[in-house]
SERO-4910 file (N, C-alpha, C, O; in steps of 0.05 Angstrom, whole numbers):
BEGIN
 pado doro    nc1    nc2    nc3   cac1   cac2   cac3    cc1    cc2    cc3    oc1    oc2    oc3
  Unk    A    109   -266    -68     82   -267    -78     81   -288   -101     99   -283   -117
  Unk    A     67   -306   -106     57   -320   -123     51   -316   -147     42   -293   -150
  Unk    A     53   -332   -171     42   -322   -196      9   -316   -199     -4   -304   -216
  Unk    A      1   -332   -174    -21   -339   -179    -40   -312   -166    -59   -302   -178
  Unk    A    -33   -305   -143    -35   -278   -124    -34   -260   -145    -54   -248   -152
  Unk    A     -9   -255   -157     -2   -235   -178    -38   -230   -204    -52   -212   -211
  Unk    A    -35   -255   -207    -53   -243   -227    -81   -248   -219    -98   -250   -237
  Unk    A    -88   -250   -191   -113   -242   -185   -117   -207   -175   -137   -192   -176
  Unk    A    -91   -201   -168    -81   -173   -165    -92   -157   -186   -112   -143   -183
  Unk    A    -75   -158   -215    -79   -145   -238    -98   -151   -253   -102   -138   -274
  Unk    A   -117   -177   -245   -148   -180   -262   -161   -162   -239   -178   -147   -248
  Unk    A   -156   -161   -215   -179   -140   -208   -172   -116   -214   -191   -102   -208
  Unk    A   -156   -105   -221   -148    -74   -226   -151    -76   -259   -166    -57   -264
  Unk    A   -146    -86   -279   -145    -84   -311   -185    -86   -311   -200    -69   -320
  Unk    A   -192   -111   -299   -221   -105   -306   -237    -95   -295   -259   -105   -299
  Unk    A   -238    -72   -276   -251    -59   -266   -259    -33   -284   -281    -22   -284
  Unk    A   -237    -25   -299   -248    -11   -316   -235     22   -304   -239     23   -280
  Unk    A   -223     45   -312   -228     65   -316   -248     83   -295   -241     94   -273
  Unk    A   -278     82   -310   -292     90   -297   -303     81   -266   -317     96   -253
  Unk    A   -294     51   -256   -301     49   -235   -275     39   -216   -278     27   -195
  Unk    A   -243     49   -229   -230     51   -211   -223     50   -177   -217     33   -161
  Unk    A   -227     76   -175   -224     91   -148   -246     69   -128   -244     68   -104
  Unk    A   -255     62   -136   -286     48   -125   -271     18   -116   -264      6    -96
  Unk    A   -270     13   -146   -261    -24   -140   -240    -23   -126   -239    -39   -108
  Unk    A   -222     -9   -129   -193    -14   -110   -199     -4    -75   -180    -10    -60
  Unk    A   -215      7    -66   -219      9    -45   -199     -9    -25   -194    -33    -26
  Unk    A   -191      5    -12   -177    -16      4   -193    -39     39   -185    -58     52
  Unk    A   -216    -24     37   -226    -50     50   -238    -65     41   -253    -80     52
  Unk    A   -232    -65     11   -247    -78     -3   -230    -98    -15   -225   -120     -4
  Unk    A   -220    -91    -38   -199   -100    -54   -182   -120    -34   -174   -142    -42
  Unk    A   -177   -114    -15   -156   -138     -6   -164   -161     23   -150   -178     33
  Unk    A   -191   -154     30   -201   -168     52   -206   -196     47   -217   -208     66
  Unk    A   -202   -212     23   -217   -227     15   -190   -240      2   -194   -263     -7
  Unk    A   -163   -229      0   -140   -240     -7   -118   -243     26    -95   -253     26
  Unk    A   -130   -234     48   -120   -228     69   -108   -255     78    -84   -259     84
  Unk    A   -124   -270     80   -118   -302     92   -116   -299    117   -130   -283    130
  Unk    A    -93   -320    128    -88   -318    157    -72   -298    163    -52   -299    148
  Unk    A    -71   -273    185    -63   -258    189    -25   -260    194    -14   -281    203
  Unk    A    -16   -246    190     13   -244    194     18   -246    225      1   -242    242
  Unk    A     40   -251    229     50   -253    252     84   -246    266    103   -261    260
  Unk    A     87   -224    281    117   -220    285    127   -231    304    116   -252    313
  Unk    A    143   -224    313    159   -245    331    130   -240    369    113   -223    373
  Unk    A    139   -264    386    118   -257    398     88   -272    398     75   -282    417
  Unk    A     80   -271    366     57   -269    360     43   -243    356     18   -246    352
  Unk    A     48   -228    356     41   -196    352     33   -194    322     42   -209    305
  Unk    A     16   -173    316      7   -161    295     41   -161    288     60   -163    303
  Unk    A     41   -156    252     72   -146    248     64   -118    247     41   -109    244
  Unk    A     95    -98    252     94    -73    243    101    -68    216    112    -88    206
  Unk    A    100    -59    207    106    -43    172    102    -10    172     85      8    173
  Unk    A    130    -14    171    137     23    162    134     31    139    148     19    123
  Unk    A    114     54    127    112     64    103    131     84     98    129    104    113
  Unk    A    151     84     77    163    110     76    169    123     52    180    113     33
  Unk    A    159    148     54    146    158     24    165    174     23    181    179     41
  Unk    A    167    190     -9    186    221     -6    163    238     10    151    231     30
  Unk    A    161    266     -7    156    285      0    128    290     15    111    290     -3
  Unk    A    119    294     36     89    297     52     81    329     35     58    340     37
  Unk    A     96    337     25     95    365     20     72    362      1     50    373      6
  Unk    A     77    344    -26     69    330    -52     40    314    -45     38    293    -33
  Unk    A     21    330    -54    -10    313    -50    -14    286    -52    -30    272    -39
  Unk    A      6    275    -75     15    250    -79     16    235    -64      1    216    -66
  Unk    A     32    235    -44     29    223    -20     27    224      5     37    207     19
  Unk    A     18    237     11     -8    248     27    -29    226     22    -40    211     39
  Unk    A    -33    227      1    -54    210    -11    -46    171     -3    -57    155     12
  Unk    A    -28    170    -18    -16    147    -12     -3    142     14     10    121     18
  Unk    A     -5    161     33     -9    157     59    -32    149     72    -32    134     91
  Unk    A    -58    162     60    -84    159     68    -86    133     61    -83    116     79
  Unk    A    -91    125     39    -93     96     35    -81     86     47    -97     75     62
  Unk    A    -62     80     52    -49     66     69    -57     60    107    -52     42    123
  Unk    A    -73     87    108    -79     89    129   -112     85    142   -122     83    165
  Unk    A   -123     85    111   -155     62    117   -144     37    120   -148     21    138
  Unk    A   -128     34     95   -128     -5    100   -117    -11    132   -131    -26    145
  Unk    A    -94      0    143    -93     -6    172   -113    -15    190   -114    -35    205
  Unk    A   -140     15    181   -159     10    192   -176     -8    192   -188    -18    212
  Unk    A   -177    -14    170   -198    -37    155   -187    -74    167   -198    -96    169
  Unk    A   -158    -61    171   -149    -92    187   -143    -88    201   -119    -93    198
  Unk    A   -147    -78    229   -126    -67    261   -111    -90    268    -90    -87    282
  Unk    A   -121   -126    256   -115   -128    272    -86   -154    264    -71   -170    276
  Unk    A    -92   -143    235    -69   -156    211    -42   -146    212    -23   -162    211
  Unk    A    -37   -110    216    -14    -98    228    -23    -74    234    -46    -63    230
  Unk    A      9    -62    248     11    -39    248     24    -23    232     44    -31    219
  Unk    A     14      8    229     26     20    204     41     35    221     29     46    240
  Unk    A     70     39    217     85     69    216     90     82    187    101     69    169
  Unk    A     81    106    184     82    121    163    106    142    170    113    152    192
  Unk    A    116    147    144    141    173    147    141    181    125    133    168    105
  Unk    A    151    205    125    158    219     90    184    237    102    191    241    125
  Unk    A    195    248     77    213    271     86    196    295     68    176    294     54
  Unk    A    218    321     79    207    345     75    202    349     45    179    356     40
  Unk    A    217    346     25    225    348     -3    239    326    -16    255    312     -5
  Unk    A    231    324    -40    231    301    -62    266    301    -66    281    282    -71
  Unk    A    269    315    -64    306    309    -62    325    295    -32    344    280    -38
  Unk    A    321    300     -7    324    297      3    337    266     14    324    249     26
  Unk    A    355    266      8    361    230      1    366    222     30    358    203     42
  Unk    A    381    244     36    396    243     66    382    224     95    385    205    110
  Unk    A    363    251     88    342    239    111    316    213    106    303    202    124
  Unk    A    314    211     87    304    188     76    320    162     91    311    148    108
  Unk    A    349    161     76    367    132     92    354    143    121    337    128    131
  Unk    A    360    166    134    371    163    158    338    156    176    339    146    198
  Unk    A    314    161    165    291    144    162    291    111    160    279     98    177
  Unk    A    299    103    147    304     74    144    320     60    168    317     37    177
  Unk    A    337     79    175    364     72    194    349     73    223    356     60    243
  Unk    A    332     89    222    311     84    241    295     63    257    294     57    280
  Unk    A    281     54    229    263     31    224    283      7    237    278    -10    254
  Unk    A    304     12    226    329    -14    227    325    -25    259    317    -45    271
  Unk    A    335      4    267    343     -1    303    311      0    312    310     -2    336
  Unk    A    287      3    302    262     -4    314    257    -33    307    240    -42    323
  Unk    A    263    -46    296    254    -70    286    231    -74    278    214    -88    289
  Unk    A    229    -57    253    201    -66    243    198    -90    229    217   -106    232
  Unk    A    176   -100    213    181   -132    206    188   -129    174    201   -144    159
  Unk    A    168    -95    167    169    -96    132    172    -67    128    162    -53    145
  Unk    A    185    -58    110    188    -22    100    177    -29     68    181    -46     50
  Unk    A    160     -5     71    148     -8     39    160     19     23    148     40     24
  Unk    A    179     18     12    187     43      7    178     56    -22    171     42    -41
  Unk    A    178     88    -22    181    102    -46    203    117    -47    199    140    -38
  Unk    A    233    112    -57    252    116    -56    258    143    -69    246    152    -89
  Unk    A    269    150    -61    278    188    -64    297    190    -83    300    211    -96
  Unk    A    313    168    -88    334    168   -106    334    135   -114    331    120    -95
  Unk    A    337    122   -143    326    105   -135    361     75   -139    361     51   -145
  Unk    A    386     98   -130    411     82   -134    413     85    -93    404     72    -74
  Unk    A    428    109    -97    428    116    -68    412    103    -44    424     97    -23
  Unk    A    389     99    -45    370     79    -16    376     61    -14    370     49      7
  Unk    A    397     43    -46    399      7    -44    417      7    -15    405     -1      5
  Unk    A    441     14    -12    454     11     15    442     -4     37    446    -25     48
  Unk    A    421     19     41    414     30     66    396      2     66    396    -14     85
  Unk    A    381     -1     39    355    -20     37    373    -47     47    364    -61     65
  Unk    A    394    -52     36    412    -81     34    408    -93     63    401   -116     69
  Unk    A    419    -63     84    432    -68    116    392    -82    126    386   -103    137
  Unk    A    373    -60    115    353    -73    125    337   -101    118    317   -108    131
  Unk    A    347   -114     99    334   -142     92    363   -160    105    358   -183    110
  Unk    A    394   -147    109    399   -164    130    399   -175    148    408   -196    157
  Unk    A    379   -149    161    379   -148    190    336   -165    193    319   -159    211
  Unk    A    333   -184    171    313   -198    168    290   -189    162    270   -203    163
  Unk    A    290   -151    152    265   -144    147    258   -139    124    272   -124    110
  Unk    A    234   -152    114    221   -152     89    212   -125     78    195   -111     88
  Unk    A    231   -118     50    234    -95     36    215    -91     14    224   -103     -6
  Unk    A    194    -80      9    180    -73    -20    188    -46    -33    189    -24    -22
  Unk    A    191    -49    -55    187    -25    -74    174     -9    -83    178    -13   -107
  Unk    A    159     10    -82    125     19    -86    137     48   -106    160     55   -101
  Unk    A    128     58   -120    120     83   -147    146     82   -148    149     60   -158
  Unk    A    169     92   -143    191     88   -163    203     75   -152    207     72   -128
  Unk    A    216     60   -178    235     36   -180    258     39   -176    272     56   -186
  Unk    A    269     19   -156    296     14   -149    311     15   -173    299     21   -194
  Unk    A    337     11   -173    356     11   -197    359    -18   -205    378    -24   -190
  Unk    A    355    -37   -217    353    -67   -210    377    -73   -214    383    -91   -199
  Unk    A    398    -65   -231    423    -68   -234    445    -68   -205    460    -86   -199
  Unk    A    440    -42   -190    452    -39   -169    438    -58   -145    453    -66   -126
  Unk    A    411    -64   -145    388    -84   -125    415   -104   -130    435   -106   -116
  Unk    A    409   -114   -150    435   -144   -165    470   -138   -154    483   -157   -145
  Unk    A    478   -117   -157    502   -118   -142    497   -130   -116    507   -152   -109
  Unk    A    479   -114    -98    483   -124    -73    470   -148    -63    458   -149    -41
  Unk    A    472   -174    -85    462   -193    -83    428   -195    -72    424   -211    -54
  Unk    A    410   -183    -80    389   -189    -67    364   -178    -95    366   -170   -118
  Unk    A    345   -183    -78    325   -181    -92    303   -165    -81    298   -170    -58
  Unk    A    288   -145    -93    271   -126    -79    247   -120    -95    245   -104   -114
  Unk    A    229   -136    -83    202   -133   -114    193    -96   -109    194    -79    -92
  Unk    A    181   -102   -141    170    -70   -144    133    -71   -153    120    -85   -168
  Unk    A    127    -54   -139     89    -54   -135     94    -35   -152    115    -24   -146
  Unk    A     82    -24   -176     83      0   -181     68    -13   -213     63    -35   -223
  Unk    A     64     22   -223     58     21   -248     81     23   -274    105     25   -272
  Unk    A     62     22   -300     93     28   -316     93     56   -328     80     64   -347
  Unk    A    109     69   -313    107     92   -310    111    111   -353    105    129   -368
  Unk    A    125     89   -352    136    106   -393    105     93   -406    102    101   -429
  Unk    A     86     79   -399     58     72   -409     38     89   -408     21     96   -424
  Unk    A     44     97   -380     30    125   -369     33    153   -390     17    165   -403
  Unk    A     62    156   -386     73    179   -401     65    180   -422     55    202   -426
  Unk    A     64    163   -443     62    165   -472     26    156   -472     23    148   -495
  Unk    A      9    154   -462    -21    150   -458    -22    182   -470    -27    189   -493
  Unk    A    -12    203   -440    -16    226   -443     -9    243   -464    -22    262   -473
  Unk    A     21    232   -474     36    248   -498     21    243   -521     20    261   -538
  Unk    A      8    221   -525    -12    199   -542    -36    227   -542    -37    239   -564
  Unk    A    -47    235   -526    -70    244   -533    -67    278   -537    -80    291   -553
  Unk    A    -43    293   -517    -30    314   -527    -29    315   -564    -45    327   -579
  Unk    A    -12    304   -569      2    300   -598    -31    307   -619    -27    317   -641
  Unk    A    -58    301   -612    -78    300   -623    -89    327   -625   -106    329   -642
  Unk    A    -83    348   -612    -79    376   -612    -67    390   -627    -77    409   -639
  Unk    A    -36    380   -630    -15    388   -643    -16    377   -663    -28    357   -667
  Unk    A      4    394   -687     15    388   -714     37    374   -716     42    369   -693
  Unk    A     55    362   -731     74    347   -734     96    377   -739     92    397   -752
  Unk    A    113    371   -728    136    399   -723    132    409   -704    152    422   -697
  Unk    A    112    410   -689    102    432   -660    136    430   -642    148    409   -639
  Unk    A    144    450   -634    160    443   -610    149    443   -587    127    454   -584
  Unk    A    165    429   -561    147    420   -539    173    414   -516    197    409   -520
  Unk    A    163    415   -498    180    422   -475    184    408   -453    175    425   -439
  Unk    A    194    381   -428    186    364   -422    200    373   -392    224    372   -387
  Unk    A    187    379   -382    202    381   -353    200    359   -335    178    348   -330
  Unk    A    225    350   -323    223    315   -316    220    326   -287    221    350   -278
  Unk    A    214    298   -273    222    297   -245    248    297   -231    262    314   -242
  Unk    A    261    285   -210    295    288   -204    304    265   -222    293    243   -224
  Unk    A    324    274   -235    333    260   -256    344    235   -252    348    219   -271
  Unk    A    351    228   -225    366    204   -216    347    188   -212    355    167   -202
  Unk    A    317    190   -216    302    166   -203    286    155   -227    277    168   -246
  Unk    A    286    129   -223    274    111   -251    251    123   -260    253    127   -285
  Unk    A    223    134   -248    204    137   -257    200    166   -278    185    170   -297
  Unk    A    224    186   -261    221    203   -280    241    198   -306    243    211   -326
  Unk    A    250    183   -300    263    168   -337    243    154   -350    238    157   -374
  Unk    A    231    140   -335    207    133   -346    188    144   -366    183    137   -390
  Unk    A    175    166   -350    163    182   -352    173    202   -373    153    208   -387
  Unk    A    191    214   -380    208    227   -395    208    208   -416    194    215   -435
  Unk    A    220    185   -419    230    167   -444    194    152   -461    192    141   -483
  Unk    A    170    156   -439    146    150   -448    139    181   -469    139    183   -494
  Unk    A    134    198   -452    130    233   -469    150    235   -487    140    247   -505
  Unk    A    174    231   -492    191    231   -521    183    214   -543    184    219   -567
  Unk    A    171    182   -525    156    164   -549    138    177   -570    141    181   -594
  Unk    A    115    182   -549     94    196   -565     98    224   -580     81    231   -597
  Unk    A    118    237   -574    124    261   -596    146    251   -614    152    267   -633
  Unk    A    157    235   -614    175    220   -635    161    211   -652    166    217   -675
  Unk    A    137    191   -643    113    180   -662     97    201   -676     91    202   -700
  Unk    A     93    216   -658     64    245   -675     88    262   -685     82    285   -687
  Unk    A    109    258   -691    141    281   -708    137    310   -693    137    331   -706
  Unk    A    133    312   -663    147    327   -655    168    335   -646    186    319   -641
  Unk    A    172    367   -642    199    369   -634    198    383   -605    185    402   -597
  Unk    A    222    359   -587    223    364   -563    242    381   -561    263    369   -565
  Unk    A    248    412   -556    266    435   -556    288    433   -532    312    438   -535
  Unk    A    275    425   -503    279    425   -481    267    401   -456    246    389   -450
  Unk    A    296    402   -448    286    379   -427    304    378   -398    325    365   -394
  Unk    A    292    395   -382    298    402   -359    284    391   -336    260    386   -335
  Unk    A    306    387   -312    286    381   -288    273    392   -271    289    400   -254
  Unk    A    251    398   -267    242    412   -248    231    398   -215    209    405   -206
  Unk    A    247    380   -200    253    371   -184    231    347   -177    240    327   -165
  Unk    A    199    347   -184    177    351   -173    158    371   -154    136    368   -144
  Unk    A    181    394   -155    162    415   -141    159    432   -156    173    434   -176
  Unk    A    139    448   -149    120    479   -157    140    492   -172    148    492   -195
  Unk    A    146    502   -146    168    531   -156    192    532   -179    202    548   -194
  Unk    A    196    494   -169    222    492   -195    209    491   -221    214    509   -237
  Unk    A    191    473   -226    172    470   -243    166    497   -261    167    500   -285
  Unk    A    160    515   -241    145    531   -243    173    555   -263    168    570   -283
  Unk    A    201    552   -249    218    563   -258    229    558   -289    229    573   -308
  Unk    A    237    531   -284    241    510   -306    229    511   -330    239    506   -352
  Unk    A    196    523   -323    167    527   -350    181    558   -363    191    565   -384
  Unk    A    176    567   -343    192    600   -345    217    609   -371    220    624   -390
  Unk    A    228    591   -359    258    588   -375    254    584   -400    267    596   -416
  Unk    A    237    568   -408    232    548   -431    211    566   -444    214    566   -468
  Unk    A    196    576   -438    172    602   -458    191    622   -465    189    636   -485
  Unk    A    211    623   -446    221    652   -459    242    646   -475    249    664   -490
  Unk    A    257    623   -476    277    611   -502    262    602   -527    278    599   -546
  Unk    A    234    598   -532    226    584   -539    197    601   -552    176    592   -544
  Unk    A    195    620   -569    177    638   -565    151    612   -578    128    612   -569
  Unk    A    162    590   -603    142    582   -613    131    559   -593    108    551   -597
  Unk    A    146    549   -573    131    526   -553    102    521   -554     88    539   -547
  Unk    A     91    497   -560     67    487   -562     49    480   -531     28    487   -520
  Unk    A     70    465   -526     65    444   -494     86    439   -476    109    433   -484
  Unk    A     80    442   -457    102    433   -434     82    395   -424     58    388   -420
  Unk    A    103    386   -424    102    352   -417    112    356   -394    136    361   -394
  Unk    A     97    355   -361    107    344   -343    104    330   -323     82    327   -312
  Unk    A    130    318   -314    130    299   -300    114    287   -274    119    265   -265
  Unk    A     97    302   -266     85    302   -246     64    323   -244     65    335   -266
  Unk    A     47    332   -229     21    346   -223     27    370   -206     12    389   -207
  Unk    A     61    370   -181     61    386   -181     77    409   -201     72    433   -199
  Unk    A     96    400   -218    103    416   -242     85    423   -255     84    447   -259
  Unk    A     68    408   -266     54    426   -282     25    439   -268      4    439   -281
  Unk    A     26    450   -239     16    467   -234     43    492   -237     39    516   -241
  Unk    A     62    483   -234     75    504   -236     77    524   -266     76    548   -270
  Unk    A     80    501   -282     82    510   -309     56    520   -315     57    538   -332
  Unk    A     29    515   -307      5    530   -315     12    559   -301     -1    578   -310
  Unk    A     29    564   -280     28    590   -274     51    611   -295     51    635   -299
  Unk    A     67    591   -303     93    603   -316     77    611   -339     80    634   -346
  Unk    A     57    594   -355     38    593   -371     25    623   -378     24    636   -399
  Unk    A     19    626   -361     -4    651   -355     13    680   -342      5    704   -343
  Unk    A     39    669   -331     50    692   -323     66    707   -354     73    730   -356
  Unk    A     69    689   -371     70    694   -399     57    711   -422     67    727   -438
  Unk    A     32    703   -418     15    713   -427      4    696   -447     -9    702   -468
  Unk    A     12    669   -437     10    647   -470    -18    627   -461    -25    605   -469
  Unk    A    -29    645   -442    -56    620   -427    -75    616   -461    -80    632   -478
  Unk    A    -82    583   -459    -91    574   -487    -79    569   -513    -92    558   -530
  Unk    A    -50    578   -519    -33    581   -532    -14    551   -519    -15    530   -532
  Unk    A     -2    553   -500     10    530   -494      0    503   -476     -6    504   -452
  Unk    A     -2    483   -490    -19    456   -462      1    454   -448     23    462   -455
  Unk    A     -5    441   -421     11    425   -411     -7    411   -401    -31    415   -397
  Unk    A     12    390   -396      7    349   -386     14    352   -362     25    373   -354
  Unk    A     11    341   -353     20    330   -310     20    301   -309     17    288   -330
  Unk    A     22    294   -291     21    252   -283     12    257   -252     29    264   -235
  Unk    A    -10    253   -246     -5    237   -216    -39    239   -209    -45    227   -188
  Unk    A    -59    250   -222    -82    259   -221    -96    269   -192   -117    265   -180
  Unk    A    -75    284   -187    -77    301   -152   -100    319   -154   -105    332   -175
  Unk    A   -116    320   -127   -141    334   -132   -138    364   -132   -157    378   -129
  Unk    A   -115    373   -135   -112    403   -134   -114    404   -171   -127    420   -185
  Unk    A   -103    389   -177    -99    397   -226   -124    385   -231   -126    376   -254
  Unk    A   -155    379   -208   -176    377   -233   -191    401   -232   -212    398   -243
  Unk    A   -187    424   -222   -203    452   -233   -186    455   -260   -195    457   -283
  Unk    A   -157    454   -252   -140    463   -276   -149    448   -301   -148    461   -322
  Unk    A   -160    416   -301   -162    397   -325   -188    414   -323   -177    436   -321
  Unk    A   -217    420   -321   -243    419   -318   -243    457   -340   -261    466   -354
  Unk    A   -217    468   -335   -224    502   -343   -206    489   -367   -212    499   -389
  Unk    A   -193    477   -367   -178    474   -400   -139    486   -389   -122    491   -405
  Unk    A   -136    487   -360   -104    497   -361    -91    477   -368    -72    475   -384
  Unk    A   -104    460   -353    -80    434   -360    -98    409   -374   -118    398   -363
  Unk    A    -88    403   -395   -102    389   -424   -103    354   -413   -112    337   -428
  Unk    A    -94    349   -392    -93    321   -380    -66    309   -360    -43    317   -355
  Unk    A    -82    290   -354    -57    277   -326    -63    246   -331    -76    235   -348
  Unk    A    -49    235   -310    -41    199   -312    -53    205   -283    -45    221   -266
  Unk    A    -77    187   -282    -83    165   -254    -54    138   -256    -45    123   -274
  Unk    A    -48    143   -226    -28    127   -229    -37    111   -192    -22     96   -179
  Unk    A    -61    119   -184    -81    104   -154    -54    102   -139    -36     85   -142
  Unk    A    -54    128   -118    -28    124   -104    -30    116    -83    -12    103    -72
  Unk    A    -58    122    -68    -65     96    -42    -66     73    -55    -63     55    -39
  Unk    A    -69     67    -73    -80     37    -77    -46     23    -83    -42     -1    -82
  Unk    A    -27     39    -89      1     34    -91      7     25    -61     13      1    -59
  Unk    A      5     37    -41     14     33    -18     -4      7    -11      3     -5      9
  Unk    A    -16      1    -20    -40    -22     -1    -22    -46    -13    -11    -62      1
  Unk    A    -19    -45    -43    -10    -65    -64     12    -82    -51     15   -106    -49
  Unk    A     32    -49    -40     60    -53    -27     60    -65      4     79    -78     11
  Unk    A     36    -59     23     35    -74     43     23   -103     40     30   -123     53
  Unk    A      4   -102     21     -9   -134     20     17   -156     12     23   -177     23
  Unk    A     27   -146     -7     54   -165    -18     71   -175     14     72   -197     25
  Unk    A     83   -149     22     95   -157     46     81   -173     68     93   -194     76
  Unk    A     55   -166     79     45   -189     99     41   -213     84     39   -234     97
  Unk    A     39   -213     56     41   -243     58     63   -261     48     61   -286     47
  Unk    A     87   -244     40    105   -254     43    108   -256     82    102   -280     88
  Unk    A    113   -247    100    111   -251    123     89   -278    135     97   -296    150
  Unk    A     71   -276    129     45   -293    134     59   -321    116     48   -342    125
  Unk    A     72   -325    102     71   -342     86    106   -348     91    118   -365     79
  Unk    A    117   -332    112    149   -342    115    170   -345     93    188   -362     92
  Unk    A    159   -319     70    179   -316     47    203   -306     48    204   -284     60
  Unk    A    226   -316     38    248   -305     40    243   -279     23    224   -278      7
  Unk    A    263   -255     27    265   -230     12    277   -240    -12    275   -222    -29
  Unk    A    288   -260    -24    296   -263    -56    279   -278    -64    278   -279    -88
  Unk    A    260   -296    -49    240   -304    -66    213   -295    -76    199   -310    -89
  Unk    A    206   -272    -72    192   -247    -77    185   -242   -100    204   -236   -115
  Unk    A    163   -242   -110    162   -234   -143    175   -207   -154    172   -186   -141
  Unk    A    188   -208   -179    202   -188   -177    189   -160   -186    202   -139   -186
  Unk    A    161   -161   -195    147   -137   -208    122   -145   -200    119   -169   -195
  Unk    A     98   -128   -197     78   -133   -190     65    -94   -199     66    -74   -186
  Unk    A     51   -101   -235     47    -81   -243     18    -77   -233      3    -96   -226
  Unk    A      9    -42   -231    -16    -24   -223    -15    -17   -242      2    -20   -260
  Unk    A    -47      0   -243    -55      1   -268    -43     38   -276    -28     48   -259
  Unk    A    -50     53   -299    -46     76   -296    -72     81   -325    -76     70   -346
  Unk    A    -83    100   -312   -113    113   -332   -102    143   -337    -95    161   -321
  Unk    A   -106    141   -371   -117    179   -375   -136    194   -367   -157    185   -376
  Unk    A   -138    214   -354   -155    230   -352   -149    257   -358   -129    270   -354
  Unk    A   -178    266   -372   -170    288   -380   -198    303   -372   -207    298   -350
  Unk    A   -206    313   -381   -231    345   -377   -264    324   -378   -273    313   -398
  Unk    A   -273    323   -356   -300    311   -358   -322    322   -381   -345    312   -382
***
């Protein structure tokens, strides 16, 4: 992608504004007009592009499946989409063995959201040898280990520790300076929840709080939900739970209340899934990060067709290509 592509990208997402987000990024919108001449696979054929997300379980992407699956529509005739996820956000296994798939299908492009973000380089390496164009979409490859295996793999995504500390930023405005506070991450091996984690320590380092605890609760419910658990009852003075995602801290709003501490303790979430806005709207959960997870997937296929459309090699690829991320909190 171009420098120049690049920042017609991020002037339409920075000035659209907040309030008319979800709107302007539309995906038959936002990118019909950057489309150009359509891509082409071997043949002459539409190209294929495999989407492969973690968890379908996770509203998250579901969502960033959907998007992905208007813009298809919106171009039938630009490519085809294969979409995949695995069962659970840990699941590294079947993730590769997903890709290893794609390999022996010959797709033209895989837009991935990596499950682990050391572990997929392998697998990712064999597939840009075997000539197919690789993107990076919501969490980030390891760029260190990308660099071992001589190559290069751009990343669509937001900055996830900007996001984090937005939220910890407006948490901290609640709280006193000394509050202790509790941060339950995502799987610890993947960039975004370091991200995300090292953004929410910013903002309570700045407002002089104290972070007691910092455990992972996988990105699911139940761990989440365990993880919150653990941490109220070590912790009788706990202010807030910080977490990593939307579905933890639905979990922690239940650990919350199965406590008896409902209004007594906030918690934060990241991913602004439409299940945490009754929770933002009654006061359970004090705010989340828009982090537009269809509009991630569109970002991650538009880059690829036109690296394809445009006959880019995979190392000449821009190497970042930032999305936006908005606070939201209680209308």
């Amino acid at each position: 992608m171009n420098s120049i592509h690049r920042r017609r990208m991020i002037a339409a997402c920075l000035t659209a504004g907040a309030a008319v987000a979800v709107n302007a990024f539309s995906p038959a919108i936002a990118f019909a007009q950057t489309a150009g001449t359509p891509a082409t696979a071997a043949g002459g054929k539409a190209p294929r592009v495999a989407l492969v997300m973690k968890s379908l379980a996770n509203e998250f992407f579901l969502t960033m499946e959907d998007g992905a699956k208007a813009y298809q529509k919106a171009h039938p005739k630009d490519f085809e989409l294969i979409s995949n996820g695995i069962k659970n956000e840990t699941d590294t296994s079947a993730q590769i063995r997903i890709v290893e798939q794609m390999i022996v299908s010959k797709v033209d492009a895989i837009i991935i959201a990596p499950a682990d973000s050391k572990a997929m380089v392998p697998v990712l390496k064999k597939a840009v040898d075997a000539g197919i164009i690789v993107v990076n979409i919501d969490n980030r490859l390891d760029p260190d280990v990308v660099s071992s295996k001589g190559m290069k793999i751009p990343f669509v995504g937001p900055d996830n520790a900007k996001g984090a500390k937005l939220a910890g930023d407006y948490l901290a405005k609640s709280l006193k300076a000394g509050d202790e506070v509790g941060i339950v991450e995502g799987v610890s091996t993947t960039t975004n929840a370091q991200q995300r984690t090292a953004g929410f320590k910013a903002a309570m380092a700045q407002a002089n709080m104290k972070v007691v605890s910092l455990q992972s609760g996988d990105w699911e419910i139940d761990k989440g939900n365990a993880v919150s658990s653990a941490m109220l009852n070590e912790y009788p003075n706990l202010k807030a739970l910080l977490c990593g995602n939307d579905n933890m801290a639905i979990g922690a709003v239940s650990a919350v209340r199965a406590a008896g501490r409902a209004g007594k303790v906030a918690v934060i979430g990241y991913d602004n899934i439409a299940a945490i806005k009754p929770m933002l709207n009654d006061g359970r959960v004090l705010a989340t990060v828009d982090q537009f997870a269809a509009k991630q997937a569109v970002f991650g296929i538009d880059t690829a067709l036109k690296a394809l459309r445009d006959h880019t090699k995979q190392n000449d690829l821009s190497a970042i290509v930032e999305t936006p991320v908005v606070l939201v909190t209680k209308k």
